[in-house]
C-alpha positions as CSV (number, residue, x, y, z in Angstrom):
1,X,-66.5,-45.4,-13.4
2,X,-65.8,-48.5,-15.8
3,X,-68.7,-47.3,-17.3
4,X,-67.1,-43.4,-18.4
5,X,-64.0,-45.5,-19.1
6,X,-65.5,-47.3,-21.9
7,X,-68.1,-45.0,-23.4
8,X,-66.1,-44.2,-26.5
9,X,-67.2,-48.1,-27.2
10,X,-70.7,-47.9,-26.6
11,X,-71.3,-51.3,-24.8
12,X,-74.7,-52.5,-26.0
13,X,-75.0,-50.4,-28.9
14,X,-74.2,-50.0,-32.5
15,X,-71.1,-47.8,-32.8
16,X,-71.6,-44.9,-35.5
17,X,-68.1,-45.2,-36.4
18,X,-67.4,-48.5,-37.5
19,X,-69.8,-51.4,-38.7
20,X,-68.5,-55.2,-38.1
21,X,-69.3,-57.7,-39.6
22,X,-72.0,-60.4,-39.0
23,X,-69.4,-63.2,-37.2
24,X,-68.0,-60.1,-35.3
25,X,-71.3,-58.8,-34.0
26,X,-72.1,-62.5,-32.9
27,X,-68.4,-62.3,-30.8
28,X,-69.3,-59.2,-29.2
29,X,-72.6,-59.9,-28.3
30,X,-71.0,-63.3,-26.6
31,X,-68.7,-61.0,-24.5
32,X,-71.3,-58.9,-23.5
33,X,-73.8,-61.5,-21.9
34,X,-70.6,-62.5,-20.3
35,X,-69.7,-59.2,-18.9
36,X,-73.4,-58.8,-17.6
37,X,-73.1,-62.3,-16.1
38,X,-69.8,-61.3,-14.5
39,X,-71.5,-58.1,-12.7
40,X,-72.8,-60.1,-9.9
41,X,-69.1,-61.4,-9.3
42,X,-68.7,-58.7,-6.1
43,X,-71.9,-60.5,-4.1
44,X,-70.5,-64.1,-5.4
45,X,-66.8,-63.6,-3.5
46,X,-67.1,-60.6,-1.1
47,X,-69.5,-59.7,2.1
48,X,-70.6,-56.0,2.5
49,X,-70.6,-54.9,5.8
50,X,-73.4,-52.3,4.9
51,X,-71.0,-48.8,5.8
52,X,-69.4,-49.1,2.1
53,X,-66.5,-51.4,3.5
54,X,-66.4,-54.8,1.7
55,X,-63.9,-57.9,2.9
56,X,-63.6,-61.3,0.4
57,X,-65.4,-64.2,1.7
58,X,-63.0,-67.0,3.3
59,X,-63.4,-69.8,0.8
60,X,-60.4,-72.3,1.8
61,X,-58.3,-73.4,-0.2
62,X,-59.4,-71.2,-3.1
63,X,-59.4,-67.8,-2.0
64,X,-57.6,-67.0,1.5
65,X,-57.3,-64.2,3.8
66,X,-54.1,-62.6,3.8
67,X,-52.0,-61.0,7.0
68,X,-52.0,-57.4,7.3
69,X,-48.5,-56.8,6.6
70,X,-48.3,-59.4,3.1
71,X,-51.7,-56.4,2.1
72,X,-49.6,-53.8,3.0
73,X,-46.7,-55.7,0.8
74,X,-49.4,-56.3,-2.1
75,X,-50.9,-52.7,-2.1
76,X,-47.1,-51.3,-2.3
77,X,-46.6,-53.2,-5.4
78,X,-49.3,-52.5,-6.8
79,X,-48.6,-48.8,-6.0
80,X,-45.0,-49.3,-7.8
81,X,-46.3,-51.0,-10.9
82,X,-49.2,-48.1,-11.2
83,X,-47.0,-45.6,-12.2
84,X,-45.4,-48.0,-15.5
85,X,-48.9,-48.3,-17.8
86,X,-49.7,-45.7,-20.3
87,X,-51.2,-42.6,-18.8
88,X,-54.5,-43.3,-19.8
89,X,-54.4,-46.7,-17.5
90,X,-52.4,-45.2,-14.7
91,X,-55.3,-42.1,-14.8
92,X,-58.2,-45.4,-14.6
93,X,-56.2,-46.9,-11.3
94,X,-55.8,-43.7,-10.0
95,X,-59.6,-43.6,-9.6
96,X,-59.8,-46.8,-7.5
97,X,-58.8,-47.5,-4.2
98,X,-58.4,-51.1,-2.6
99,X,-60.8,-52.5,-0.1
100,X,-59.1,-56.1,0.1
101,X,-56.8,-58.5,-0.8
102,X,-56.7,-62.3,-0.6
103,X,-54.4,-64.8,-1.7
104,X,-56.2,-67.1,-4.6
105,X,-55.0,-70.3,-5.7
106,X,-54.6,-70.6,-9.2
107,X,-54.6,-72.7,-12.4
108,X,-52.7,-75.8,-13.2
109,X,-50.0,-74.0,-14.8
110,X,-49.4,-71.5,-12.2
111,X,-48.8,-74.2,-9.3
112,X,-46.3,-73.0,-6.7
113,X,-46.7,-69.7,-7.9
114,X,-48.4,-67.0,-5.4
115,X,-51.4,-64.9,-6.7
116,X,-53.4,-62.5,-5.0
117,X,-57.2,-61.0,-5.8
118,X,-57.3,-57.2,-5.4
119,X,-60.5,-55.6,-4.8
120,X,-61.0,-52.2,-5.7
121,X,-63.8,-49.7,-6.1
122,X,-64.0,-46.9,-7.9
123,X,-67.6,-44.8,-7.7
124,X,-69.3,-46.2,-4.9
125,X,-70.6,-50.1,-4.7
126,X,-71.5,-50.4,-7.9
127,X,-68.0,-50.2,-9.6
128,X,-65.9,-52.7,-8.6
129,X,-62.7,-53.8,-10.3
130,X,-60.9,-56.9,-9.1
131,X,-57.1,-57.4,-10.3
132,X,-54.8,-60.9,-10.0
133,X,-50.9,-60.1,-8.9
134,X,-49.2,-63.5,-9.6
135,X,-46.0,-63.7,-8.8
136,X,-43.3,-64.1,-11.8
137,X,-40.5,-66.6,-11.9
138,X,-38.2,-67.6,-13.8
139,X,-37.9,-70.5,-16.6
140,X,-36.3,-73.7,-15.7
141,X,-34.7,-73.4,-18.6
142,X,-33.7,-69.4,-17.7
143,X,-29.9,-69.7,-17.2
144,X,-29.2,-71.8,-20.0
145,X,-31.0,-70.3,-23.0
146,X,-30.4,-66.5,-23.1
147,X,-33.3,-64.8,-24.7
148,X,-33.1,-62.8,-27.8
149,X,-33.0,-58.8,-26.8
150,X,-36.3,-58.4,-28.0
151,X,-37.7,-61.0,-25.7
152,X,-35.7,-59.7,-22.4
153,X,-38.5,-59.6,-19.3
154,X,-39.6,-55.8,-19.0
155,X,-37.2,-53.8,-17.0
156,X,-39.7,-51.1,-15.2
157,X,-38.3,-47.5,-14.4
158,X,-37.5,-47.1,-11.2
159,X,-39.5,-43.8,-10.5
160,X,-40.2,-42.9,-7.3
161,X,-43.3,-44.5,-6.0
162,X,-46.5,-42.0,-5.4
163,X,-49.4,-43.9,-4.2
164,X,-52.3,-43.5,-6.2
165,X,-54.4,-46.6,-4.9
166,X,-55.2,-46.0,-1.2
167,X,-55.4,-49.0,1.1
């Protein structure tokens, strides 16, 4: 499904339309080795169990499984914030559905903070997307410095939620 999603790009290929230059052609070419390298990422952190189900592997302290009801917290909010991207993005997640969820520890910066992996497929096996939900807190330095208005956190609509991603 990633695949119709970016065909207006055509990955791999020269693009009719628009003709980079050398050091640019060198960047993309870098990004896609990496994106080929990153296809086998499904088999690296997740186990089939052969019906089309897959579950992330348990790989303490890294990546954790989560309880059924902090999922079912996870998928809800991930439901919520669904319906806030453009429609183009919110029509792309409505095509996936989520298979798991795991709680991942994360980089130095984010210490204390608490991020989840999402798994999600789209069209079958081959069409994995995996999303991070890190929590968001505030600066230390929050109540004392107010922020100019154009730098205020993003206040999402409240809309009333519709699930589009099915657990």
């Amino acid at each position: 499904m990633l695949d119709v999603w970016y065909l207006h790009a055509y990955p791999g290929r020269d693009n009719p339309i628009s003709h980079p230059d050398t050091k640019s052609r060198a960047v993309i070419s870098k990004v896609m080795a990496k994106a080929a390298r990153s296809r086998n990422m499904l088999t690296k952190v997740a186990d089939s169990n052969g019906r089309g189900s897959w579950r992330f592997r348990d790989d303490p302290p890294v990546l954790i499984p989560v309880s059924p009801a902090t999922r079912q917290k996870i998928i809800e909010a991930l439901n919520l914030y669904s319906q806030t991207p453009p429609m183009e993005r919110r029509l792309m997640l409505s095509r996936y559905h989520v298979m798991d969820v795991a709680r991942r520890v994360v980089g130095v910066g984010s210490v204390g903070t608490r991020a989840y992996l999402v798994l999600l497929f789209g069209n079958g096996d081959a069409d994995p997307l995996f999303l991070q939900m890190k929590e968001s807190a505030q600066p230390a330095h929050g109540p004392y410095v107010p922020l100019p208005s154009r730098l205020q956190p993003l206040r999402r609509p409240k809309t009333e939620a519709v699930p589009i991603l099915t657990p």
